[in-house]
C-alpha positions as CSV (number, residue, x, y, z in Angstrom):
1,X,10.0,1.5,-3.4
2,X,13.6,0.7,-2.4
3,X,13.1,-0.5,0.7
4,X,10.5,-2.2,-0.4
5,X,12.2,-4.2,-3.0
6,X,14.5,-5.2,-0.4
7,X,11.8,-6.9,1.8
8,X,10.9,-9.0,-1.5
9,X,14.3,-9.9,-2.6
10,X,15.5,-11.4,1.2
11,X,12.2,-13.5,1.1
12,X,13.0,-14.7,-2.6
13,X,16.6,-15.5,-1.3
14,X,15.2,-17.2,1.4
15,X,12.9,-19.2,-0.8
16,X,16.0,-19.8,-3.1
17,X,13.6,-18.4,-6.1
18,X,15.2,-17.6,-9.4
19,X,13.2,-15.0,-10.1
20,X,10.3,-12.6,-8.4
21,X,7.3,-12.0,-10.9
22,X,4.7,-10.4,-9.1
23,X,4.3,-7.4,-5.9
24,X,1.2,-6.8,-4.6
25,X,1.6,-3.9,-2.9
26,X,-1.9,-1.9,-0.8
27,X,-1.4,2.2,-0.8
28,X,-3.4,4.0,1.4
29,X,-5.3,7.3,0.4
30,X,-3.2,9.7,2.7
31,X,0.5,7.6,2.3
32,X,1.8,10.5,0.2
33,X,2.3,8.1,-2.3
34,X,1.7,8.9,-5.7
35,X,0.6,5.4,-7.5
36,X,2.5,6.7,-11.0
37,X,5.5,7.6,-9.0
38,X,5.7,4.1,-7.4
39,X,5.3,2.6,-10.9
40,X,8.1,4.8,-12.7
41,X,10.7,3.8,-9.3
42,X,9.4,0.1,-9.3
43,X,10.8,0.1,-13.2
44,X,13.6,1.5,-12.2
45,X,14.7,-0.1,-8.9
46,X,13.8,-3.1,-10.1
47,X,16.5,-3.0,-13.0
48,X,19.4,-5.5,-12.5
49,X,17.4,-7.4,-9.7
50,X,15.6,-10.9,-9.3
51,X,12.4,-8.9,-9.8
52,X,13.4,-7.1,-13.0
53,X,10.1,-7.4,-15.2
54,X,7.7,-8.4,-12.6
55,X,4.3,-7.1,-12.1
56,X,3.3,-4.6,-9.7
57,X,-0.1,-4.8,-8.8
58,X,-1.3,-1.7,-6.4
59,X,-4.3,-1.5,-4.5
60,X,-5.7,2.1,-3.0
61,X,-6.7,1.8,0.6
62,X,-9.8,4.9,0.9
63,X,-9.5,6.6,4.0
64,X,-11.9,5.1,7.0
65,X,-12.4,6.9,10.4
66,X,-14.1,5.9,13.4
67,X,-16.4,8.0,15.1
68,X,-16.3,7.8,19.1
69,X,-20.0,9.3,19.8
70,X,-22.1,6.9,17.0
71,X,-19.3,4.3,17.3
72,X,-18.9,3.8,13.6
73,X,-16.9,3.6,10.9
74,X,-17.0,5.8,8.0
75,X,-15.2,7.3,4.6
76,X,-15.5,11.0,5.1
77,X,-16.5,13.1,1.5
78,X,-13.5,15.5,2.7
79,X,-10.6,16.4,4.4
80,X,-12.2,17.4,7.6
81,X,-13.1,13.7,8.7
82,X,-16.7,15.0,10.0
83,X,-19.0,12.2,10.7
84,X,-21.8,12.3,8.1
85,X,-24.6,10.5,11.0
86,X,-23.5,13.4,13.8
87,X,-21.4,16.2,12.9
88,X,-18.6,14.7,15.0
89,X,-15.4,15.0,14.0
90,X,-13.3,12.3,14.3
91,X,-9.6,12.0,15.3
92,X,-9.0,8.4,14.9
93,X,-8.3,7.2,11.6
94,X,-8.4,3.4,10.9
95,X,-7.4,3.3,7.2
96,X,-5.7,5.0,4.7
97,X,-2.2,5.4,5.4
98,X,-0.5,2.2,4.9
99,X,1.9,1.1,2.7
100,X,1.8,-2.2,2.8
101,X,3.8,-4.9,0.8
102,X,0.5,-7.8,0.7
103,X,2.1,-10.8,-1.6
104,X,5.1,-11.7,-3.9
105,X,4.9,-14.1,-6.5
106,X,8.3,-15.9,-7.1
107,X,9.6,-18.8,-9.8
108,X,11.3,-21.0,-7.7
């Protein structure tokens, strides 16, 4: 979340805003990231900072694989990433483990 922060307070700086109101951050399913932990350290790191008392909006990225034989995209029911139209497994994954800061909203 630190490093995060960071990226929004050089924009906001760069935007001469006064103050950061919103993140909109998009987490993916396999990040590691527990959404509750991100919340608690966003409250925290955010203390003291151009973005104390803004929002933090967080949106869940499901994980999405791609399957080489039926050349498809799917969201497998389990860990084992097994595509439901041929048994295949798959060993490319296409979403789910991003961490991605999407939008800040600043008072300029």
């Amino acid at each position: 979340m630190q490093s995060t922060l960071e990226i929004a307070l050089e924009r906001a700086a760069r935007e001469h805003a006064r103050r950061i109101t919103a993140l909109h951050l998009r987490i993916g399913a396999l990040s590691g990231v527990v959404k509750e932990a991100l919340e608690f350290a966003f409250d925290v790191v955010t203390a003291d900072t151009l973005a104390q008392g803004a929002s933090l909006t967080i949106d869940t990225v499901p994980v999405v694989c791609y399957c080489q034989k039926c050349q498809s995209e799917f969201q497998p029911p389990d860990p084992f990433y097994e595509c439901p139209n041929c048994g295949q497994l798959s060993h490319q994954l296409l979403r789910g483990n991003e961490m991605d800061l999407l939008s800040i909203e600043i008072q300029t």
